[in-house]
C-alpha positions in Angstrom: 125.9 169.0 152.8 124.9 165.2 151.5 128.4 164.3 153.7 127.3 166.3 157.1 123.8 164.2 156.5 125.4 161.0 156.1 127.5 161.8 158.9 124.6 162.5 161.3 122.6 160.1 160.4 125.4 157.2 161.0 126.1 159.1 164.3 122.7 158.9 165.1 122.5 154.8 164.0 125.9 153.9 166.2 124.4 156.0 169.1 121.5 154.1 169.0 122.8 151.0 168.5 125.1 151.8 172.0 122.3 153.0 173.6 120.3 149.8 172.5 123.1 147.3 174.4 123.5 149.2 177.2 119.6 149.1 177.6 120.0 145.3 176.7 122.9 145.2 179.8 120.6 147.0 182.1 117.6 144.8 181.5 119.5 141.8 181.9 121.2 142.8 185.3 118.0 143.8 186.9 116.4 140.8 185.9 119.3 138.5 187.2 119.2 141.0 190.3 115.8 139.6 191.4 117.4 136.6 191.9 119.4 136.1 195.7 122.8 136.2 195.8 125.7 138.8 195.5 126.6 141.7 193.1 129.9 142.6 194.1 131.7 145.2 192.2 130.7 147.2 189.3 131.8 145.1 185.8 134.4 142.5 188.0 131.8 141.3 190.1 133.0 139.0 192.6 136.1 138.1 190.9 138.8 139.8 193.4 136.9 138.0 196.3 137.7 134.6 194.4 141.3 135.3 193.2 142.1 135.9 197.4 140.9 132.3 198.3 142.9 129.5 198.4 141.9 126.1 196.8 140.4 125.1 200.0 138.9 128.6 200.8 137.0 128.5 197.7 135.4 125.1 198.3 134.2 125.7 201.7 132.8 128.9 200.2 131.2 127.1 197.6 129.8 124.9 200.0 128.7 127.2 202.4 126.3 129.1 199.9 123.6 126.7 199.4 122.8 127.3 203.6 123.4 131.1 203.0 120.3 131.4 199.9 117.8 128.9 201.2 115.4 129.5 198.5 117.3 126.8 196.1 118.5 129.3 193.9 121.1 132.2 194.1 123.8 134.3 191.8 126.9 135.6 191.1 128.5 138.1 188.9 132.0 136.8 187.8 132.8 139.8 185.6 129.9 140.9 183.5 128.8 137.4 183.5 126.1 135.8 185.5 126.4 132.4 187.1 123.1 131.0 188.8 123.5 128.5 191.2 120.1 125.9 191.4 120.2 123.3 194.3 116.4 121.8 194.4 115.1 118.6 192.3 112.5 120.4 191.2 114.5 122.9 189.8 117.1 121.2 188.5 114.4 118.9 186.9 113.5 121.8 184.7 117.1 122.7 183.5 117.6 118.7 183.0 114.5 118.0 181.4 114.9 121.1 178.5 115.8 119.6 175.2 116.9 122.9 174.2 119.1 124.2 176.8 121.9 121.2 176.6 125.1 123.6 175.7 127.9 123.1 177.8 129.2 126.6 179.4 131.7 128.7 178.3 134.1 127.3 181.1 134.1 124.1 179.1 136.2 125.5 176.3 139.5 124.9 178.6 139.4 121.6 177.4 139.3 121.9 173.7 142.8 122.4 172.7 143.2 118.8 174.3 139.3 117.1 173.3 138.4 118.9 170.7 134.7 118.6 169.9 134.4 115.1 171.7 131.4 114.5 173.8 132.3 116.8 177.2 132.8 120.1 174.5 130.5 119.4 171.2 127.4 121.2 170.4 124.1 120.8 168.5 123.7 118.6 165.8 127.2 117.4 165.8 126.9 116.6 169.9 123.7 114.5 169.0 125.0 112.6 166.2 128.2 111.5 168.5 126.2 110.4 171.3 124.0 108.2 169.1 126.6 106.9 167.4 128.4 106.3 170.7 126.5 105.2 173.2 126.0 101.5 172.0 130.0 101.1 172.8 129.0 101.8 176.6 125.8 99.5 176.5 125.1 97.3 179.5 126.3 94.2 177.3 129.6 95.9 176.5 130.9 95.5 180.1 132.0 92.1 179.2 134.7 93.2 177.5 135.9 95.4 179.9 135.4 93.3 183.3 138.3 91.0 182.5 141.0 93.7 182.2 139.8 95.8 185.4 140.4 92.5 187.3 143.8 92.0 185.7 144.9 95.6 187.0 143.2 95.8 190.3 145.5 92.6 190.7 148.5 94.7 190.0 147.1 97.5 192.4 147.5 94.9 195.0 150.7 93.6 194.2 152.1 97.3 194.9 149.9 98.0 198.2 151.9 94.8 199.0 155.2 95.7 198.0 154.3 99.6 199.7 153.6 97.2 202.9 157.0 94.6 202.7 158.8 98.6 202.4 157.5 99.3 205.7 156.3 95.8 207.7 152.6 97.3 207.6 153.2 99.8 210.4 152.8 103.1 208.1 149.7 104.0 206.3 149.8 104.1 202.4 149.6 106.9 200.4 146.4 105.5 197.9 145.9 108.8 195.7 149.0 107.5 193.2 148.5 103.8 193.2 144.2 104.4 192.5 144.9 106.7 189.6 147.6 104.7 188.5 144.9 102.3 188.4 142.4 104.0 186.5 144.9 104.7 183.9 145.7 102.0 183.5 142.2 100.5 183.2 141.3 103.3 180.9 144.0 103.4 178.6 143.4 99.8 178.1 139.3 99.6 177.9 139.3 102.7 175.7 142.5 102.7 173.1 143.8 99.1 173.5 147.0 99.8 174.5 148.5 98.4 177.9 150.4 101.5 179.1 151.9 99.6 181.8 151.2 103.1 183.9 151.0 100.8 187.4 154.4 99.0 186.6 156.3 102.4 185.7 154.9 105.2 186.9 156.9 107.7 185.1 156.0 105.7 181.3 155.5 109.2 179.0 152.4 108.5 177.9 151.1 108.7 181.7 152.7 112.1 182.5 151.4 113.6 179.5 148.1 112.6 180.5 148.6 114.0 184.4 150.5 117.4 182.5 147.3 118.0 180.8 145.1 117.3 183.2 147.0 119.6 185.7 147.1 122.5 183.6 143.3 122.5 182.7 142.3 122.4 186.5 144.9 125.5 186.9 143.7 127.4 184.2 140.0 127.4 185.3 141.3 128.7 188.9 143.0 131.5 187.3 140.6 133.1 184.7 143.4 135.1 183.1 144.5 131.5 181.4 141.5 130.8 179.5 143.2 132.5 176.4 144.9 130.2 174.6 147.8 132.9 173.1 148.4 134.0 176.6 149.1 130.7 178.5 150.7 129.5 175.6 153.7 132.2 176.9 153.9 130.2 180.1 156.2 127.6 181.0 153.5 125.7 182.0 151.2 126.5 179.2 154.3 125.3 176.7 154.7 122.2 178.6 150.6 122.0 177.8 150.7 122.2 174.4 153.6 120.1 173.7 152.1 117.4 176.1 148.8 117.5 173.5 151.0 116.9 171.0 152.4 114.0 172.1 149.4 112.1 172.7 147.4 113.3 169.6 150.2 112.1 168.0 150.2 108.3 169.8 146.4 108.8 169.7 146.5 109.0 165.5 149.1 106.3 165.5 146.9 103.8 167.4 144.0 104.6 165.3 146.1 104.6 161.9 147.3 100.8 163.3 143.9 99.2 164.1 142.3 100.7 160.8 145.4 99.1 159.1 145.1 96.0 160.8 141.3 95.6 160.2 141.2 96.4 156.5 144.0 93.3 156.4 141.9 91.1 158.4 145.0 90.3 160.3 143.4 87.9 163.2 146.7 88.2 165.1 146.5 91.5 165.6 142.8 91.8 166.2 141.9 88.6 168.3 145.6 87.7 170.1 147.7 89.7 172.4 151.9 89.1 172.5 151.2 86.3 175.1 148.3 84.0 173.3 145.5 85.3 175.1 142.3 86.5 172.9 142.4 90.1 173.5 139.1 91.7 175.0 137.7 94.4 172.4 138.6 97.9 173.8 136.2 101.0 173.0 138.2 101.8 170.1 137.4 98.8 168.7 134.2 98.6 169.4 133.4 103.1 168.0 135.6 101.8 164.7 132.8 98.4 164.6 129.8 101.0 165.0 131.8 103.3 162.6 132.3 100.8 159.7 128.1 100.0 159.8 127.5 103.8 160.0 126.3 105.9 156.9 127.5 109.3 158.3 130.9 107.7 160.3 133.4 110.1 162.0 136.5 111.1 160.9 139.9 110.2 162.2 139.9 113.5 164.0 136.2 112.8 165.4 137.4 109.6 167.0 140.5 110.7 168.8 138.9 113.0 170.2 136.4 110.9 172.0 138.8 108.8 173.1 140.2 111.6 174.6 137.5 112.6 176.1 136.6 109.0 177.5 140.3 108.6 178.9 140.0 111.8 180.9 135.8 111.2 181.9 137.4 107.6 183.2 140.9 108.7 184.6 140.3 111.0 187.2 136.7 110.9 188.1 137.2 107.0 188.6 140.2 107.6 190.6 138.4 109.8 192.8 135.3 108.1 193.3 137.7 105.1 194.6 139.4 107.0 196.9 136.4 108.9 198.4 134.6 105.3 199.0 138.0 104.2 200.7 138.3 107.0 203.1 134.7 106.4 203.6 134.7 102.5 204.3 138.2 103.3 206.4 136.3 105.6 208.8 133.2 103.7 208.8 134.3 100.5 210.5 130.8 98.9 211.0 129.7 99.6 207.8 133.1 97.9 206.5 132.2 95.3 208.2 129.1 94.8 206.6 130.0 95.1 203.0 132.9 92.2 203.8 130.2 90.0 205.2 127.9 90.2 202.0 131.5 89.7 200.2 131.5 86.2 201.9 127.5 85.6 201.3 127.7 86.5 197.4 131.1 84.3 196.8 131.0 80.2 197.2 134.7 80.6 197.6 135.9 83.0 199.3 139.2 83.8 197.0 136.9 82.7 193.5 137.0 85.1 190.3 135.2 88.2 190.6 132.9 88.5 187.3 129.6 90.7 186.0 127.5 88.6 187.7 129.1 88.7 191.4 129.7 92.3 190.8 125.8 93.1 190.6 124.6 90.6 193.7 126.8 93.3 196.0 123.4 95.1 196.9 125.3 96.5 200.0 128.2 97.5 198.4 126.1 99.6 195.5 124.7 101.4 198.3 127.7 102.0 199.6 129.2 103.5 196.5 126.0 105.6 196.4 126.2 107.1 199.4 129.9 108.2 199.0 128.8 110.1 196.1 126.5 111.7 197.8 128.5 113.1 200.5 131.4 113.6 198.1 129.9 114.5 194.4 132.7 113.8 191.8 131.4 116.3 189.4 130.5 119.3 191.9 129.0 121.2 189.3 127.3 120.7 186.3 127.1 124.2 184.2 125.0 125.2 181.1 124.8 127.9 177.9 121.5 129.0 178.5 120.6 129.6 174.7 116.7 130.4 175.6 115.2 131.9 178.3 113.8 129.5 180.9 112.0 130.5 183.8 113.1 128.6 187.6 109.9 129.2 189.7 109.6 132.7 189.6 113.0 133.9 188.2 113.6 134.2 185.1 116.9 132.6 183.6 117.5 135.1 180.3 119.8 134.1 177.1 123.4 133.5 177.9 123.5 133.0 181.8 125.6 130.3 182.8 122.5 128.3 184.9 124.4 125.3 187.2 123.8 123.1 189.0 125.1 122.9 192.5 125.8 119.3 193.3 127.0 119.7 196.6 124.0 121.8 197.9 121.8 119.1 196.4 123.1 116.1 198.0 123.6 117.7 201.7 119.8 119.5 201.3 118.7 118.6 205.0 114.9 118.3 203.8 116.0 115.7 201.2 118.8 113.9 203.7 118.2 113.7 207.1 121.4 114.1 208.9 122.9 114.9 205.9 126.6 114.6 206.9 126.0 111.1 208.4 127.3 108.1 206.1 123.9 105.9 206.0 124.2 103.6 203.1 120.4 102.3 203.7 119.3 105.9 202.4 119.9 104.0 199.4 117.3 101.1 199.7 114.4 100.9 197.6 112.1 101.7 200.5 113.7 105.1 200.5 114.5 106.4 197.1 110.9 105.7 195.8 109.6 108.4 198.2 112.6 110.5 197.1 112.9 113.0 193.6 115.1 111.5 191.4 117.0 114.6 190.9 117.7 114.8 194.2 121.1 112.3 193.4 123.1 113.3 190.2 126.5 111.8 190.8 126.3 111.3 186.8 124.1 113.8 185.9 120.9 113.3 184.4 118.8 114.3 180.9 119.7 114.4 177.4 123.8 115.0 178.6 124.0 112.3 181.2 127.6 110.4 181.8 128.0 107.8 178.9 129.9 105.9 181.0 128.3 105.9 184.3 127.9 101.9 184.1 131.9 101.5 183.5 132.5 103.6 186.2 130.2 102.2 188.7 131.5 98.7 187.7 135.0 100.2 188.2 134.0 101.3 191.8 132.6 98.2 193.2 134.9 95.5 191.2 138.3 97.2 192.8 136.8 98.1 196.2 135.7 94.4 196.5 138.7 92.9 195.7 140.9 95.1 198.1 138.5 94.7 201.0 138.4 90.9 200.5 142.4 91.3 201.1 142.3 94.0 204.0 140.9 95.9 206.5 141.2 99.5 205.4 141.8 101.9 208.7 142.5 105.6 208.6 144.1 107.9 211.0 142.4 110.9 210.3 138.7 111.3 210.4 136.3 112.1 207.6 135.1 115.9 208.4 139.0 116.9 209.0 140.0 115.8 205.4 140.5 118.9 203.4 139.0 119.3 199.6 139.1 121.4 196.9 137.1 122.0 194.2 138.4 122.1 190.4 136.7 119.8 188.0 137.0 116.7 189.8 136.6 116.7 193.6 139.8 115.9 195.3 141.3 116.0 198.5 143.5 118.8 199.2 146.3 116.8 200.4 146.9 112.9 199.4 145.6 110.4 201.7 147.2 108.0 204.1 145.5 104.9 205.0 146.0 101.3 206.7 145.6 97.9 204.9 145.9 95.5 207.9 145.5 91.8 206.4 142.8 89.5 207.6 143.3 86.2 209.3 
């Protein structure tokens, strides 16, 4: 009799308890519901829809959306998941501007078998003691150190668009999307371990294909859901060729940090002031997050920094490589506009063919616009998801717990009441004139808030330094126009196929 009660009454509890969630499910689906947008099918959502689209499909999908839901706002069910879509500064200002809704979604977790807990993938208390700790290394002041080797490699970059040229006697266009993120690897590997990779000089140097291995297979395992398990792509060939690639540059990553620790506790000035050739070596961020570590009472660990150094080579790798090519396709297919920025080239240097330095950099007004307006039209970072961890409401929807709430970049920055003619290249939508009448969440090529880019200063510098010193060289042409280049949409925007262009030399 006492066992038949029991049984009942724990019956009765796990009915309840069933019936509970599903009310829970129920609640939370209507209330995402209100929202615009589409259901799709019962517990998959949309998710069949996606897996038939190619790359390219999906992006001009993606696109498309913001013009279908005009009310700034719209959902979608992938699974039993819901992923809200916001595309108006004022909304995004809210999702920005909340200090408690800063958790990266759940799509972010592709990258931790490579980063770890760095700065793209940490949470909570250990996410705000990194970025305190962290962001002095990326202060304004801090460019110093990196100005001098960016010049050093964009110099190589154009010793190999001149050897691509001597192949051909200038009459074919240049393939740019290997020799610009050769570039930023280069730069990156450099700026943020130390270590001169040589990645321009010999393109196939291991250390550079692990990087591009890794990089690969996190872009592929977001398009195909199925992935995201760890113990299942691990059973791949490609996912094997994943893991083994982390490996290898955890393991050169520990090695470089083991060195300079070793080399600083000696006080060996050779190693810390002097490269091979002589020349007083420029502190690299490694150097400078082991400085801030050494003064800190609450330091990180061994493991802490590799993995922000991961996380700062792959921030600085593709999205700088990106942002480059975008603003040469750009300045190739706006001839007028080329013209321009090579005229203030001549205004801002006393010689024409005199060292580029910070200061230089930041008198090319035009140019700053320029880059601006290229990440407008094309956004780096397309989207910019959260966790959220407590209901917010975005005008009159309300946003429950756990709803992946992003923003859509692309919507923003193409938003015909914010940008007139918004597919027109206009670098003066830029000047001061016109962005003080403008919300400042209405241009987030770095994001905004509490989880901004660290490193949007290095990258901008990046952007203008090696477009200036190529455009001082050449007139950049392209064949093909702008609106006929195909993209898609991973992580980083890219074009679908790599891009061809002209470096004529001027007289």
């Amino acid at each position: 009799m006492v066992l038949t009660i029991i049984l009942i009454t724990l019956f009765i509890v796990i009915f309840l308890q069933i019936l509970s969630k599903f009310y829970q499910i129920y609640v939370y689906r209507k209330t995402i519901n209100r929202i615009p947008g589409t259901v799709g099918f019962p517990f998959i959502g949309i998710l069949i829809n996606l897996m038939k689209l190619t790359k390219y499909e999906y992006y001009e999908s993606y696109c498309k959306d913001p013009f279908r839901y005009k009310k700034g706002i719209y959902k979608l069910w992938l699974g039993n998941q819901a992923l809200v879509y916001i595309y108006k500064p004022e909304y995004v200002q809210i999702l920005l501007n909340n200090s408690t809704n800063i958790n990266k979604s759940f799509f972010y977790n592709n990258f931790k078998p490579w980063l770890g807990n760095g700065l793209i993938t940490s949470r909570g208390s250990k996410w705000f003691h990194d970025r305190k700790l962290i962001t002095p290394a990326f202060h304004f002041s801090a460019l110093d150190n990196f100005i001098t080797v960016m010049v050093e490699k964009a110099e190589i970059l154009i010793n190999r668009i001149e050897k691509e040229l001597e192949k051909n006697l200038g009459k074919n266009a240049i393939n740019i999307n290997p020799l610009i993120s050769d570039f930023t690897l280069d730069v990156i590997c450099e700026t943020a371990m130390g270590v001169n990779i040589h990645a321009q000089e010999n393109a196939t140097t291991g250390y550079s294909n692990h990087i591009r291995r890794v990089t690969s297979a996190v872009m592929y395992r977001i398009i195909h859901p199925w992935l995201n398990f760890d113990c299942i792509f691990a059973l791949t060939a490609q996912g094997k060729k994943y893991f083994s690639s982390i490996k290898e540059i955890h393991r050169f990553d520990r090695e470089v940090i083991k060195k300079k620790k070793e080399a600083r506790r000696l006080k060996c000035k050779e190693a810390n002031e002097f490269d091979e050739f002589g020349r007083k070596k420029k502190k690299a961020f490694l150097d400078i997050l082991l400085d801030i570590n050494e003064n800190n009472s609450n330091p990180l660990s061994d493991e802490d920094i590799r993995e922000q150094v991961d996380t700062i080579m792959f921030a600085g790798h593709d999205t700088s490589s990106s942002a480059i090519i975008w603003t040469l396709l750009c300045l190739a297919t706006e001839p007028e506009i080329q013209d321009k920025v090579y005229e203030e080239l001549k205004n801002v240097f006393d010689e024409f063919d005199s060292p580029i330095s910070i200061k230089t950099i930041f008198q090319l007004k035009y140019l700053e616009r320029v880059c601006k307006e290229t990440l407008r039209l094309f956004p780096v970072i397309p989207t910019y998801s959260r966790q959220i961890t407590e209901e917010i409401m975005i005008d009159k929807y309300v946003i429950p717990k756990n709803t992946i709430l992003s923003i859509h970049v692309y919507g923003l920055h193409h938003d015909p009441e914010i940008w007139t003619n918004p597919e027109k290249f206009d670098p003066d939508r830029f000047l001061t004139d016109e962005t003080q009448h403008r919300n400042p969440y209405s241009f987030l090529p770095f994001s905004a808030g509490p989880r901004n880019c660290i490193g949007q200063k290095y990258a901008s510098l990046e952007q203008k330094l090696v477009i200036a010193m190529l455009l001082r060289k050449w007139i950049v042409k392209s064949s093909i126009q702008r609106k006929d280049v195909k993209i898609y949409h991973s992580i980083v925007l890219q074009p679908l196929h790599d891009l061809h262009l002209y470096f004529v030399p001027r007289k």
